[in-house]
N, CA, C and O atoms as a MOPAC input file, in Angstrom:
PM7 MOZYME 1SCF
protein

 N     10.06500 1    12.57600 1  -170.20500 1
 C      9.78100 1    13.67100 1  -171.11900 1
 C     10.79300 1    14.78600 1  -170.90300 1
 O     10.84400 1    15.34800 1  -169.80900 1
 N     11.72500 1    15.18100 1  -172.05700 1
 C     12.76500 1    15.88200 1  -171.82000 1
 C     12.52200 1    16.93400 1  -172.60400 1
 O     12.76700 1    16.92300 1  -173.81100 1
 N     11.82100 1    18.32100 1  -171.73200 1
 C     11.73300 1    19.43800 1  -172.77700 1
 C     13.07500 1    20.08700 1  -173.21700 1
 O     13.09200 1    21.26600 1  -172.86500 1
 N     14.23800 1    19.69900 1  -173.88800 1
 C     15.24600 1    20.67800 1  -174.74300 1
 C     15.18300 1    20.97600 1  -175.87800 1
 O     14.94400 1    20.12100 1  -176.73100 1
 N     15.39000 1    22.33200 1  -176.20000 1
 C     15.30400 1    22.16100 1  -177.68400 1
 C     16.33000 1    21.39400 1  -177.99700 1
 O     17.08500 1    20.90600 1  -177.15700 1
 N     16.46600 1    21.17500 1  -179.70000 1
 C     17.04200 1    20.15200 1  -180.59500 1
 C     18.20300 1    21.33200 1  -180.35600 1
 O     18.03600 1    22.47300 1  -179.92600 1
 N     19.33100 1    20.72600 1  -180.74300 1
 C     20.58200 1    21.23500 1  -180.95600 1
 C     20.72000 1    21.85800 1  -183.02000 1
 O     20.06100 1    21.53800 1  -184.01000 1
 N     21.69700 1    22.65100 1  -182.85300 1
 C     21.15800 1    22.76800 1  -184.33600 1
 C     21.86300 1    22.31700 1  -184.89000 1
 O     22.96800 1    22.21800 1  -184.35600 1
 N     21.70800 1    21.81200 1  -186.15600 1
 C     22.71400 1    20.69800 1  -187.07300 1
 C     24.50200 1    21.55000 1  -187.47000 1
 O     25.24400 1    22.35400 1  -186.90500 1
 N     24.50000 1    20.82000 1  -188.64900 1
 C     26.35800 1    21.19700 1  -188.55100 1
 C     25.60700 1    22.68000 1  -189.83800 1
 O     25.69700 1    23.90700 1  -189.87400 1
 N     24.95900 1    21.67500 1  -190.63700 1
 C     24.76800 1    22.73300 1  -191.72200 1
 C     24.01500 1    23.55300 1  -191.41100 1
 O     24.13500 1    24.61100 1  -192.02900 1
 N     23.16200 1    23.49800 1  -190.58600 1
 C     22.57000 1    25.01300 1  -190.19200 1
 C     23.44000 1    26.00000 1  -189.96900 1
 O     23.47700 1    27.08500 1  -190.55000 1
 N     24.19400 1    25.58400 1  -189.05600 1
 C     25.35300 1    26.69800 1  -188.20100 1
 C     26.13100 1    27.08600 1  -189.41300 1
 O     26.31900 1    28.29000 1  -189.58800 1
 N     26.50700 1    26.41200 1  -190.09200 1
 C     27.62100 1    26.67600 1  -191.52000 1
 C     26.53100 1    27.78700 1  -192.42800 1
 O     26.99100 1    28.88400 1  -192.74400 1
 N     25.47300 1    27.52300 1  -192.71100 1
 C     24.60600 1    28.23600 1  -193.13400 1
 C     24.18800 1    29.49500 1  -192.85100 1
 O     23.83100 1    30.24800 1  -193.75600 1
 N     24.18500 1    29.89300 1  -191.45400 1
 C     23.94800 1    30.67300 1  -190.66400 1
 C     25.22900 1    31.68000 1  -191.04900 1
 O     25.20900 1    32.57300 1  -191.89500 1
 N     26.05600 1    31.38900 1  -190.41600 1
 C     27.62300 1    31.43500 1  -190.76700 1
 C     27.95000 1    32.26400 1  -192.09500 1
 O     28.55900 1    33.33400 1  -192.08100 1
 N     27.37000 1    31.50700 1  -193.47300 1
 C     27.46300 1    32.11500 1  -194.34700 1
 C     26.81100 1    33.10300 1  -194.63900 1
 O     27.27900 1    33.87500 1  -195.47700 1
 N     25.35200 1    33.40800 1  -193.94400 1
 C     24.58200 1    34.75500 1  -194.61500 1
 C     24.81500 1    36.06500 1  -193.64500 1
 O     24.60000 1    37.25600 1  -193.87100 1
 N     25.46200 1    35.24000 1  -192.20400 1
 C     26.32400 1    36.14800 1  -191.61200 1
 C     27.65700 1    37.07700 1  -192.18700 1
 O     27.89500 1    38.27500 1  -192.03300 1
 N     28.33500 1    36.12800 1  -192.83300 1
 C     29.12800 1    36.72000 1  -193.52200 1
 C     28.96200 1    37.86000 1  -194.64900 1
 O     29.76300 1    38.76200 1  -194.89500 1
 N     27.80800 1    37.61800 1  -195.23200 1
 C     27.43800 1    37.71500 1  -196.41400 1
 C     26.69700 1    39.49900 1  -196.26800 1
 O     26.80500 1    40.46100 1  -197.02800 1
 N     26.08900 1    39.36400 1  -195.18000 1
 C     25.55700 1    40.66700 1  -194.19800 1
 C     26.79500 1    41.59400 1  -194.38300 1
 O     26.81300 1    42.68500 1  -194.95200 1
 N     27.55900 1    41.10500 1  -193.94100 1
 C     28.88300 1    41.98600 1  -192.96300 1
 C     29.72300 1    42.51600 1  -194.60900 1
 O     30.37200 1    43.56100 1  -194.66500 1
 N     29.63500 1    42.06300 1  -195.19800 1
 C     30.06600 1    42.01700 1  -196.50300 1
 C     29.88500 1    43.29900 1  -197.46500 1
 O     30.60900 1    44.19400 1  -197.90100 1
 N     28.50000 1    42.89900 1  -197.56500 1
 C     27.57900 1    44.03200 1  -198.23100 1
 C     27.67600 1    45.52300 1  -197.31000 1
 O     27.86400 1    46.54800 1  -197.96400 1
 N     27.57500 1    45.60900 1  -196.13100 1
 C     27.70100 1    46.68100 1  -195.20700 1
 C     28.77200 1    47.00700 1  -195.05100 1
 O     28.78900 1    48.22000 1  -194.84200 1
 N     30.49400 1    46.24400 1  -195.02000 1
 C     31.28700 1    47.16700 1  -195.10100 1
 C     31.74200 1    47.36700 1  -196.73800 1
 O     31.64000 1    46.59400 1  -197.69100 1
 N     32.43900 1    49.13000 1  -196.60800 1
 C     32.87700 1    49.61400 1  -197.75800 1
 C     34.55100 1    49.55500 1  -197.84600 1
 O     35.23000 1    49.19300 1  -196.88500 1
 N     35.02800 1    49.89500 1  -198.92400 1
 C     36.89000 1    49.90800 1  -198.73400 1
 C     37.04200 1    51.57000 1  -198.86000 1
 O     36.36100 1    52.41400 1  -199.44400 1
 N     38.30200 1    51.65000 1  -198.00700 1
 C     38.58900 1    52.91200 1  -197.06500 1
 C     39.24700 1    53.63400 1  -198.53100 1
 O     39.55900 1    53.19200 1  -199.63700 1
 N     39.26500 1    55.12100 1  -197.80800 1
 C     39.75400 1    56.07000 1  -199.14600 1
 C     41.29200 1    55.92500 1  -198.46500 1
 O     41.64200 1    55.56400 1  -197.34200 1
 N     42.03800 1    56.36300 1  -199.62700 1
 C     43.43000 1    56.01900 1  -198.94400 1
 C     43.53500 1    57.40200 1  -197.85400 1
 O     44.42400 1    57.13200 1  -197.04600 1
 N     43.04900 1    58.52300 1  -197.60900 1
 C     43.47700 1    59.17400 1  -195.69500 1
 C     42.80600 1    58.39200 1  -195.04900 1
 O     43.15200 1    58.53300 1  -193.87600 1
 N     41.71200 1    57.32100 1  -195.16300 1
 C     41.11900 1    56.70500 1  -193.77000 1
 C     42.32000 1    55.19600 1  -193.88500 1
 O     42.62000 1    54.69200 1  -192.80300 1
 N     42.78900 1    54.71200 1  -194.87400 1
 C     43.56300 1    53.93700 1  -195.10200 1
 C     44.92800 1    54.13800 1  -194.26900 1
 O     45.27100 1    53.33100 1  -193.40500 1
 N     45.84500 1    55.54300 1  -194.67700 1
 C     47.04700 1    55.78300 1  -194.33000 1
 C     46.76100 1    56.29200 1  -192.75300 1
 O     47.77800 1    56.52100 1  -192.09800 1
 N     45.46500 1    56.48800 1  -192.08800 1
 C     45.19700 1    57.30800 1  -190.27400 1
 C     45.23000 1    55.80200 1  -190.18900 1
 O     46.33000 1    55.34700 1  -190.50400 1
 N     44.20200 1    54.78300 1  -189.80400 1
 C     44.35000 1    53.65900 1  -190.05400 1
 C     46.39900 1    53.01200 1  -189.38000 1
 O     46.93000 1    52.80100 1  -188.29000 1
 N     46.83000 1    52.95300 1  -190.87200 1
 C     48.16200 1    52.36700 1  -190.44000 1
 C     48.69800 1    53.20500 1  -189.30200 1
 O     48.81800 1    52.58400 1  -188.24600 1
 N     49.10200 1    54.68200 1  -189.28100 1
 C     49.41100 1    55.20500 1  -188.51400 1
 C     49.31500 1    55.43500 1  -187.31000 1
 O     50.18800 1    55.82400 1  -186.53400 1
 N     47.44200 1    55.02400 1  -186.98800 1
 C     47.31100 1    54.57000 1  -185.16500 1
 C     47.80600 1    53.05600 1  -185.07300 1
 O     48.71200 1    52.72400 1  -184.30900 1
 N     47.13700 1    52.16200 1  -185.91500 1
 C     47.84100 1    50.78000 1  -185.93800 1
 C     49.50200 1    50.89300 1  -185.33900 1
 O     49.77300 1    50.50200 1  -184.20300 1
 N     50.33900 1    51.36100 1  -186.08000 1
 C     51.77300 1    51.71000 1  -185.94600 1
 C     51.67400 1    52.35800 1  -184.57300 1
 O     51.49400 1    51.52400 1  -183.68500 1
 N     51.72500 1    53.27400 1  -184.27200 1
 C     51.38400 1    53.91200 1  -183.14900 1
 C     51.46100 1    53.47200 1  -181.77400 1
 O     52.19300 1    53.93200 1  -180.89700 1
 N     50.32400 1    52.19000 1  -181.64900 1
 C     50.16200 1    51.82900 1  -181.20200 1
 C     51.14000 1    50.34300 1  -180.44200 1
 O     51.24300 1    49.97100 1  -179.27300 1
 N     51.69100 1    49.83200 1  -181.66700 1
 C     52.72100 1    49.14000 1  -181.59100 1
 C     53.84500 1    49.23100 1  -181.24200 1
 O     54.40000 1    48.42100 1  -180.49900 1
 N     54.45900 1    50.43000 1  -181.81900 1
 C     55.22900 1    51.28700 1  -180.41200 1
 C     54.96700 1    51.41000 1  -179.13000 1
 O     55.71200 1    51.15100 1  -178.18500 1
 N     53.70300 1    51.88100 1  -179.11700 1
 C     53.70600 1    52.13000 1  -177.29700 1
 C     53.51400 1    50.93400 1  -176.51900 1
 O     53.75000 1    50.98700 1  -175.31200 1
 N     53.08900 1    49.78500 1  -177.08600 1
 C     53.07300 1    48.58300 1  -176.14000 1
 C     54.66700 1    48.11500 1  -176.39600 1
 O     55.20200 1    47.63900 1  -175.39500 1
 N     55.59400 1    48.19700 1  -177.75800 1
 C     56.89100 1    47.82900 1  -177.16700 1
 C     57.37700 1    48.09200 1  -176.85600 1
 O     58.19800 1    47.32600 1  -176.35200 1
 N     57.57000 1    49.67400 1  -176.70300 1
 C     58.30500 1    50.32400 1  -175.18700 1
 C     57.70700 1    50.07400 1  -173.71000 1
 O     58.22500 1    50.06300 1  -172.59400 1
 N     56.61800 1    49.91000 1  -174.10300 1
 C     55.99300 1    49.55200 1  -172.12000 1
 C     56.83400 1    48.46800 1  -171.77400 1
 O     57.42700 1    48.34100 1  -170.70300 1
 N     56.86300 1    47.36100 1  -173.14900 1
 C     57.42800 1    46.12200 1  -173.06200 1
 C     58.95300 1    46.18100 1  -172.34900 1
 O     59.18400 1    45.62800 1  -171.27400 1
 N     60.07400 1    47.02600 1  -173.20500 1
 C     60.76500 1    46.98200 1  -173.41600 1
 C     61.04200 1    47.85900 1  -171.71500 1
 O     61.65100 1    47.12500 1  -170.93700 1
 N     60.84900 1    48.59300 1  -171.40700 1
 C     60.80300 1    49.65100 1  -169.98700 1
 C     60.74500 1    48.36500 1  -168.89900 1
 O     61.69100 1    48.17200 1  -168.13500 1
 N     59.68500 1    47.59800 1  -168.89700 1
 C     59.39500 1    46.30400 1  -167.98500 1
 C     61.15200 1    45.36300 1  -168.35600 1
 O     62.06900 1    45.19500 1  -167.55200 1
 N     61.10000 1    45.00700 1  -169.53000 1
 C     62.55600 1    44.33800 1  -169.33000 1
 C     63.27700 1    44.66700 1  -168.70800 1
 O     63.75900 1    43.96600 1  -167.81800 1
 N     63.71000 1    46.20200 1  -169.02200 1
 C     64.86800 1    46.79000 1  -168.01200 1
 C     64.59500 1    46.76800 1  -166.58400 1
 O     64.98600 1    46.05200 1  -165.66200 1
 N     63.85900 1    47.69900 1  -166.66600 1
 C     63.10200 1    47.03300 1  -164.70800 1
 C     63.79100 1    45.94100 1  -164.55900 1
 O     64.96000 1    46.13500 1  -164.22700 1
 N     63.45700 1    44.82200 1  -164.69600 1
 C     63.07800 1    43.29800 1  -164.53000 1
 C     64.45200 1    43.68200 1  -164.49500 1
 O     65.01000 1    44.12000 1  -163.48900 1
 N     65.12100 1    43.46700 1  -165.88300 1
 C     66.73300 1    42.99900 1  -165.56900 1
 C     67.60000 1    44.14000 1  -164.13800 1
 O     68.51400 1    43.64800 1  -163.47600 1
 N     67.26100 1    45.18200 1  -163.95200 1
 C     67.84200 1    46.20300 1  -163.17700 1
 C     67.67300 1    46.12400 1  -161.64000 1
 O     68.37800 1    46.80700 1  -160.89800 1
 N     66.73800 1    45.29100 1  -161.18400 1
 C     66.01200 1    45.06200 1  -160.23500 1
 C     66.12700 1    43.47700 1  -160.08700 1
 O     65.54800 1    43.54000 1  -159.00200 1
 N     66.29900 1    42.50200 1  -160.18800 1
 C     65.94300 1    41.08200 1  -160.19100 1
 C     66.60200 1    40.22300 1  -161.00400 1
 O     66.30600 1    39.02800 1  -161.01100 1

């Protein structure tokens, strides 16, 4: 006697899946373009500062080793 529950099928999970989606959907809204253009600008931002960390570590690396 093996108490496990049942595993859940393919289409449940796909199902699940979809009203998950479907949730997330309805609850988010689309941005006004200043939450749009702050948005790109930390995005951007941000991408800079990890490729200079990047780029600082290369030199190291090459200056050193």
């Amino acid at each position: 006697m093996i108490d496990e529950q049942e595993k859940p099928s393919l289409w449940f999970k796909f199902k699940r899946f979809v009203i998950e989606c479907k949730r997330v959907l309805r609850v988010t809204k689309k941005p006004t373009s200043f939450e749009f253009k702050t948005i790109v600008k930390v995005s951007g931002l941000g991408m800079i500062i990890i490729g200079m960390i990047g780029f600082i570590i290369q030199i190291i690396k090459q200056l050193f080793f």
